[in-house]
C-alpha positions in Angstrom: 0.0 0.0 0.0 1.8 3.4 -0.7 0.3 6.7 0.4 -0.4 9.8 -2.2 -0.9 13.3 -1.6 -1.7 16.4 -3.4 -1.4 19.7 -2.4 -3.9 22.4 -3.2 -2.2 23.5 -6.7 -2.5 20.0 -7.8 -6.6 20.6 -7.3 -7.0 24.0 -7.7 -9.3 23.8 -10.5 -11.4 21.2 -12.6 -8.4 20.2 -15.2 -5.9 19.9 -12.0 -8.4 17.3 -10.1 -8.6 15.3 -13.9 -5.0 15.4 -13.5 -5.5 13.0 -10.7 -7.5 10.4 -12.1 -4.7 10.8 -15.0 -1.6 10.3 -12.2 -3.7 7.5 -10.9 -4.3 5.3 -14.2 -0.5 4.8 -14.3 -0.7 2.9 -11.3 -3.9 0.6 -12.0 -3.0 -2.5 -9.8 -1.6 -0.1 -6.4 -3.5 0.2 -2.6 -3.8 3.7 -2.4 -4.4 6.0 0.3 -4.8 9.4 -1.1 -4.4 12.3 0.6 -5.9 15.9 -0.9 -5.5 19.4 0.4 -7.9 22.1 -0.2 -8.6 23.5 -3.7 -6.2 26.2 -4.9 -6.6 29.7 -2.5 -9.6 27.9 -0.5 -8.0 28.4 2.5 -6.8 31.8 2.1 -10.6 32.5 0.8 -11.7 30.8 4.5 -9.1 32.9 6.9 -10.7 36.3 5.2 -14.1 34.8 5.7 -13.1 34.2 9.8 -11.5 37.7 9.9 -14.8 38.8 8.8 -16.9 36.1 11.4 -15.2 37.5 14.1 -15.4 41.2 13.2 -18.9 40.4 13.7 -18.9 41.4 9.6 -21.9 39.8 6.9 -19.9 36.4 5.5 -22.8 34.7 3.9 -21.4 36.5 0.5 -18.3 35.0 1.0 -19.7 31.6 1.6 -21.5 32.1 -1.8 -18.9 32.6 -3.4 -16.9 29.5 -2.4 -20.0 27.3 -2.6 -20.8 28.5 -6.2 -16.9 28.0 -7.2 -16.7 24.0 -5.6 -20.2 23.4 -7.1 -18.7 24.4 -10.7 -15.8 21.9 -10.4 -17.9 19.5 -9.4 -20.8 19.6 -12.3 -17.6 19.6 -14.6 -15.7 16.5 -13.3 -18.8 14.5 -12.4 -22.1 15.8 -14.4 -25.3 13.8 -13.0 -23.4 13.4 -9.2 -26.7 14.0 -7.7 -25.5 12.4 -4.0 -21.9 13.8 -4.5 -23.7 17.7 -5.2 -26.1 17.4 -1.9 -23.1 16.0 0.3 -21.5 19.2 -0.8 -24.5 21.1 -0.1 -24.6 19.8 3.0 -21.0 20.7 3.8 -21.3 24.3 2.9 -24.9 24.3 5.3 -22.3 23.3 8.0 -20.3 26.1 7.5 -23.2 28.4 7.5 -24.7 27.1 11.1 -20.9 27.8 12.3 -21.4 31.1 11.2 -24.5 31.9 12.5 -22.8 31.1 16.3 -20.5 33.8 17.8 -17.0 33.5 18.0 -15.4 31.3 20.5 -12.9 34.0 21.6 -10.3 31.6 21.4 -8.4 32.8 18.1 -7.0 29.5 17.2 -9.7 27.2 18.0 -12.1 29.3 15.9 -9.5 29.3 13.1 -9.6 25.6 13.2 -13.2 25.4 12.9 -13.5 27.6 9.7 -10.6 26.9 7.9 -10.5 23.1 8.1 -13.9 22.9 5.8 -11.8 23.4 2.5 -10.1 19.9 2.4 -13.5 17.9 2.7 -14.8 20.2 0.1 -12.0 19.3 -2.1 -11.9 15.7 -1.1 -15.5 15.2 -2.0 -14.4 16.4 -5.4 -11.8 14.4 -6.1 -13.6 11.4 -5.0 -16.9 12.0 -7.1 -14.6 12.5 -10.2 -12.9 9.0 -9.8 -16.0 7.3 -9.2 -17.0 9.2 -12.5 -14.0 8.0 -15.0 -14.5 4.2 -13.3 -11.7 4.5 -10.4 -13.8 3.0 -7.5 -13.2 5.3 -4.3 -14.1 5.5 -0.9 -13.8 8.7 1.0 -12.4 8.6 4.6 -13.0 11.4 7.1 -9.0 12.0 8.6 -11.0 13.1 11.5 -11.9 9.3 12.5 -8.9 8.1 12.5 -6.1 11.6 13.4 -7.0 12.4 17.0 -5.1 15.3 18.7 -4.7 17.2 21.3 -6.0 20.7 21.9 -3.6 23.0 20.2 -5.3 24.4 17.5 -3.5 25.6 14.5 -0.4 23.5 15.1 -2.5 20.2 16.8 0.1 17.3 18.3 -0.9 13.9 17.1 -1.6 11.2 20.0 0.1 8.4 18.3 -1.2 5.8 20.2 -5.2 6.6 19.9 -5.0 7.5 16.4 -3.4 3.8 15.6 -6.2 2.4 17.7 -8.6 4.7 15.3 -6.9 3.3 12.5 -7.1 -0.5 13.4 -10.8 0.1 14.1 -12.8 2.3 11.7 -10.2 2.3 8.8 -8.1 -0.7 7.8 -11.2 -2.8 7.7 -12.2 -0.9 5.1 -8.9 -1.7 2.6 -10.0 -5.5 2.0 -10.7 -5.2 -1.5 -7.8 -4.9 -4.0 -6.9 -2.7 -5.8 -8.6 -0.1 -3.0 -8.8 3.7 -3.4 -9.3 5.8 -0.2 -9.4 9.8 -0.5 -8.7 11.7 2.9 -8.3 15.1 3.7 -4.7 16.4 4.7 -4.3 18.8 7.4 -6.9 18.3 9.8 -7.5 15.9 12.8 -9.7 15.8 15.5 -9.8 16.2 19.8 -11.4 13.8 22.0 -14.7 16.1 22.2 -15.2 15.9 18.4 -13.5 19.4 18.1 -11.7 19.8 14.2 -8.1 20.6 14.6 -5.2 21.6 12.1 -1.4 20.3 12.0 0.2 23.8 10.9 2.8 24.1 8.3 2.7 21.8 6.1 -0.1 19.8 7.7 -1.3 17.6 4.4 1.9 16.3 3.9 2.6 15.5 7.5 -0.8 14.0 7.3 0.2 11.6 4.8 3.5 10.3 6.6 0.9 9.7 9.6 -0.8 7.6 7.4 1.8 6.0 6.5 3.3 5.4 9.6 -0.3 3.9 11.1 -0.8 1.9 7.7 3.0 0.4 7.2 2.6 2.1 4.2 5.2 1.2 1.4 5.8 4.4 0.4 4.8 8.2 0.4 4.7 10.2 -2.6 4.2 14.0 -2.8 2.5 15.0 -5.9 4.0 18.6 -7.1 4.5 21.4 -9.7 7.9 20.9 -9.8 10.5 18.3 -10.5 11.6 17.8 -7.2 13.9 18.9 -4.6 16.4 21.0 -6.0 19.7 22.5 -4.1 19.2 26.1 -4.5 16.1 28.5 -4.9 16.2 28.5 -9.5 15.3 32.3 -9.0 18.3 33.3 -7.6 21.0 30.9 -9.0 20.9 29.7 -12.4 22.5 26.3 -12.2 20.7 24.3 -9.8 20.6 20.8 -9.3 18.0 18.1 -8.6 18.6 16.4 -5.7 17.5 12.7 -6.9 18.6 10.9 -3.4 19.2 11.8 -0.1 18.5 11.0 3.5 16.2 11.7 5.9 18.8 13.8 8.2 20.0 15.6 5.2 16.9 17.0 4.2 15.9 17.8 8.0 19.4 19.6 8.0 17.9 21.5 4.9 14.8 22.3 6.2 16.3 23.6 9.5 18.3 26.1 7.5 15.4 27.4 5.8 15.3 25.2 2.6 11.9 25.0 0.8 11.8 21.5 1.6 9.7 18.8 3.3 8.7 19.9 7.2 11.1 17.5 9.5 7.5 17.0 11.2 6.6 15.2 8.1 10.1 13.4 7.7 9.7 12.1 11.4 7.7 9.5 11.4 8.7 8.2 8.1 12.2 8.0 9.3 11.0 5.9 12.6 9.9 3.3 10.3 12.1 3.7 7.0 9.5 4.8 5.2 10.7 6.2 1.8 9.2 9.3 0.2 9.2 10.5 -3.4 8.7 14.0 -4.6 7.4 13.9 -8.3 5.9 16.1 -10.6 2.1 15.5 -11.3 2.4 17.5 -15.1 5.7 15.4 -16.2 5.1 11.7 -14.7 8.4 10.2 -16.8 10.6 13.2 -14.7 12.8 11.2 -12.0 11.3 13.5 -8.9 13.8 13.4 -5.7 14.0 10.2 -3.1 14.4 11.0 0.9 15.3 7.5 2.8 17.7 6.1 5.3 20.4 5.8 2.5 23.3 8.8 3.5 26.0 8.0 0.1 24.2 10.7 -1.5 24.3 13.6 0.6 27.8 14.6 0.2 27.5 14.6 -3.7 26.2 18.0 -4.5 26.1 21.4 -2.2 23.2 22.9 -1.5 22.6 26.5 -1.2 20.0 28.7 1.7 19.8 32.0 1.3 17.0 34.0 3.5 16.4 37.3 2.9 15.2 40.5 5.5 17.1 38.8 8.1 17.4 40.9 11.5 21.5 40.4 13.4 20.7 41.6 16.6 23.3 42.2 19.7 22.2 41.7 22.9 24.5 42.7 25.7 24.2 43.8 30.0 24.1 47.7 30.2 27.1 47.3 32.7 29.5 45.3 30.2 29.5 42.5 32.5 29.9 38.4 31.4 26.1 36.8 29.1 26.3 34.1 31.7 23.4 31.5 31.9 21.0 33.3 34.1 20.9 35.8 31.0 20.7 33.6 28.5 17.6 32.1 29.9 16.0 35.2 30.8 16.7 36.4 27.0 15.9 32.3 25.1 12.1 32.9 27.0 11.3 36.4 26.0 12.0 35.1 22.6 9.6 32.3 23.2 7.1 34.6 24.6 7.0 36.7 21.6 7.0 33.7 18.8 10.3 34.9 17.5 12.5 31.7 16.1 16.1 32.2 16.2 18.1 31.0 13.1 21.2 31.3 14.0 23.3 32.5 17.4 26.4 33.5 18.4 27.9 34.2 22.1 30.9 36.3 23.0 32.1 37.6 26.6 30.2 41.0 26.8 27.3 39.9 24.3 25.2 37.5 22.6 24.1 38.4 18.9 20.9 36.3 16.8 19.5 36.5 13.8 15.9 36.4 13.3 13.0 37.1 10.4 12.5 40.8 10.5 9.1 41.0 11.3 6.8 43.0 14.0 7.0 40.2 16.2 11.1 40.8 16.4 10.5 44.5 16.5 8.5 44.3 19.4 10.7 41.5 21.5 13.9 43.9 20.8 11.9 47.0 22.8 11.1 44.7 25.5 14.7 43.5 25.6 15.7 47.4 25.6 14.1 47.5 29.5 16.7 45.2 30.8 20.0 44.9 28.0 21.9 47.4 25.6 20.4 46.3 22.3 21.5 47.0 18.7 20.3 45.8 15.5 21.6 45.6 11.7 18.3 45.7 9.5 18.3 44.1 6.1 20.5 41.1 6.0 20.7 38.0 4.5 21.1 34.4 6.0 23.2 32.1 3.7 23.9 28.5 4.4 26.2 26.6 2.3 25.9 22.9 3.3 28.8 20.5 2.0 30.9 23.8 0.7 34.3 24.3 -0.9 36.5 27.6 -0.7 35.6 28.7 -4.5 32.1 28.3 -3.5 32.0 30.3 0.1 34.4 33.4 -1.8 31.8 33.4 -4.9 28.8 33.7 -2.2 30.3 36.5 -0.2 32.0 38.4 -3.1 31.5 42.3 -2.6 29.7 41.7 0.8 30.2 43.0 4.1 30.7 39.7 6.5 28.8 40.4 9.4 29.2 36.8 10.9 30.6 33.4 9.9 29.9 30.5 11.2 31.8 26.9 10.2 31.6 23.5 10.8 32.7 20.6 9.0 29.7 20.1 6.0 28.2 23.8 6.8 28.8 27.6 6.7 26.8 29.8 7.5 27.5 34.4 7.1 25.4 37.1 7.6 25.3 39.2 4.6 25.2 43.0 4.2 
């Protein structure tokens, strides 16, 4: 059995959920469990409609809109769905009753409820269209089997129930072969029934926890492009796909800031050698990238992390006395208070400098840190990480720049540009 999922480009209109069925029929004899996100901007559409929920604001317009837009891609991918139309009917009536209650007051919680319609919108879809072109589907609510726990908007999975939900309400279901089973990405569900998201990247962590409750053969991510590759193509003009490397590697990436796979999603899949494939669902003959246990590959070509509007900001007592630990953890939990992630650190006698996202959150942590510390701050700098450099490589990089730090060790360096 492998596990499939496809994010919201892959289904953001009629010809992209065809596309499916069409990435489907070149594997007519393969168990699938296939995991969908929510159509196209659907869940940008679904935050502006809970601004406007909140803000006590008229949303039924809005919910118009989204219904009428679903309802199209639907009578074009399965004319005649009669069952498949009232289900989504009934869908979009759930929405409205929402609506019609106030607010929670919790900000998260009520995000949660709103936003996490758009995936069983789009699943119900994607499931009436391969029921249409003859690809026998069942639809499975990820609610039933994902159970979490009560933090909303970035929901932590408990393991143990949701393998219990899985033995009981979904595997019996898989005893026909080949079977098809569409699930929504992203969501989950509490103990009291209450719809929760997984945050950033929270389909395709979805699908490794399918995996991982299923001994599932294989993930594949569906995408609109090749693969990995080892630099951002918009800034440097040679890059590289990365066909193989290993699950440490491309948590190593992601850590850095690579547009890569979420290490959330890497996790369990690496607890149970669980390879996954990145393809591209417009060129199915294109090679796509491979993340598994195997580690030969990683040293083969460098990969490049730049992040730009970075904040280098120098933290140090007003007295000039030693950062000593008391500091540090007085300064590590005002950066947790505010949400600020640090991406990279560096500690000296007198002072202890970070680099951050420059962003109101970091604005407003540096005047709370002015109460207690001596505080500058270099605006507008850039965050490069070289993993498995060479010398030509690192003096090409940082040509005609200003070095504000550099950081080595033995597969990665790291400066902060000007």
């Amino acid at each position: 059995m492998k596990v499939f999922k496809f994010g919201g480009a892959s289904v953001k209109d009629a010809a992209g959920v065809r596309n499916v069925a069409h990435v489907l029929s070149h594997f007519p004899g393969e168990d699938l469990v296939i995991v969908v996100s929510a159509m196209g901007k659907t869940t940008n559409a679904l935050e502006e409609l809970l601004t406007a929920w909140v803000r006590g604001g008229k949303v039924e317009e809005r919910i118009g809109v989204l219904e009428r837009t679903h309802q199209e891609v639907l009578v074009e991918v399965a004319p005649g769905d009669a069952a498949a139309m009232e289900a989504l009917r009934a869908r979009f009536e759930q929405l409205r009753e929402r609506c019609r209650r106030r607010p929670a007051g919790r900000s998260d919680m009520d995000y949660d409820q709103i936003v996490s319609f758009g995936e069983y919108w789009s699943t119900l879809i994607v499931g009436a269209h391969l029921n249409a072109v003859g690809v026998r589907t069942m639809l499975f609510d990820a609610g039933e089997a994902i159970r979490t726990d009560e933090l909303f908007r970035a929901a932590r999975v408990d393991w143990e129930v949701s393998q219990r939900q899985v033995e009981h309400r979904l595997r019996p279901l898989l005893r026909e072969h080949p079977f098809r089973v569409v699930t929504q990405g992203f969501v989950g569900r509490t103990a009291e029934g209450l719809a929760t998201t997984l945050g950033r990247e929270g389909s395709d962590f979805s699908a490794a926890i399918f995996a991982y409750l299923l001994d599932a053969e294989s993930v594949t991510i569906w995408k609109d492009v090749r693969g990995m590759f080892n630099a951002d193509p918009n800034r440097f003009p040679d890059t590289r796909l990365l066909e193989h490397i290993s699950y440490r590697e491309a948590i190593e990436l992601s850590y850095f800031g690579a547009s890569v796979i979420h290490p959330r999603t890497l996790q369990p899949l690496q607890r149970k050698g669980i390879p996954l494939f990145i393809r591209s669902f417009s060129d199915l003959a294109a090679q796509g990238s491979t993340i598994s246990e195997a580690t030969d590959h990683d040293t083969l070509i460098p990969s490049y992390i730049v992040k730009p509007g970075q904040l280098l900001i120098s933290i140090a007592p007003h007295d000039l006395s030693f950062v000593v630990e008391e500091n540090l953890s007085g300064i590590f939990w005002l950066f947790a208070r505010h949400g600020v992630r640090i991406d990279l650190m560096q500690n000296s006698a007198v002072a202890f400098s970070v680099v951050v996202d420059d962003s109101p959150r970091a604005h407003g942590l540096i005047e709370e840190l002015r109460k207690v510390y001596q505080v500058r701050y270099n605006a507008g700098c850039e965050l490069v990480t070289i993993r498995h450099f060479d010398e030509a490589t690192l003096k090409r990089l940082t040509a005609g720049r200003e070095v504000l730090i550099e950081q080595r060790s033995r597969v990665t360096a790291r400066f902060v540009l000007k």
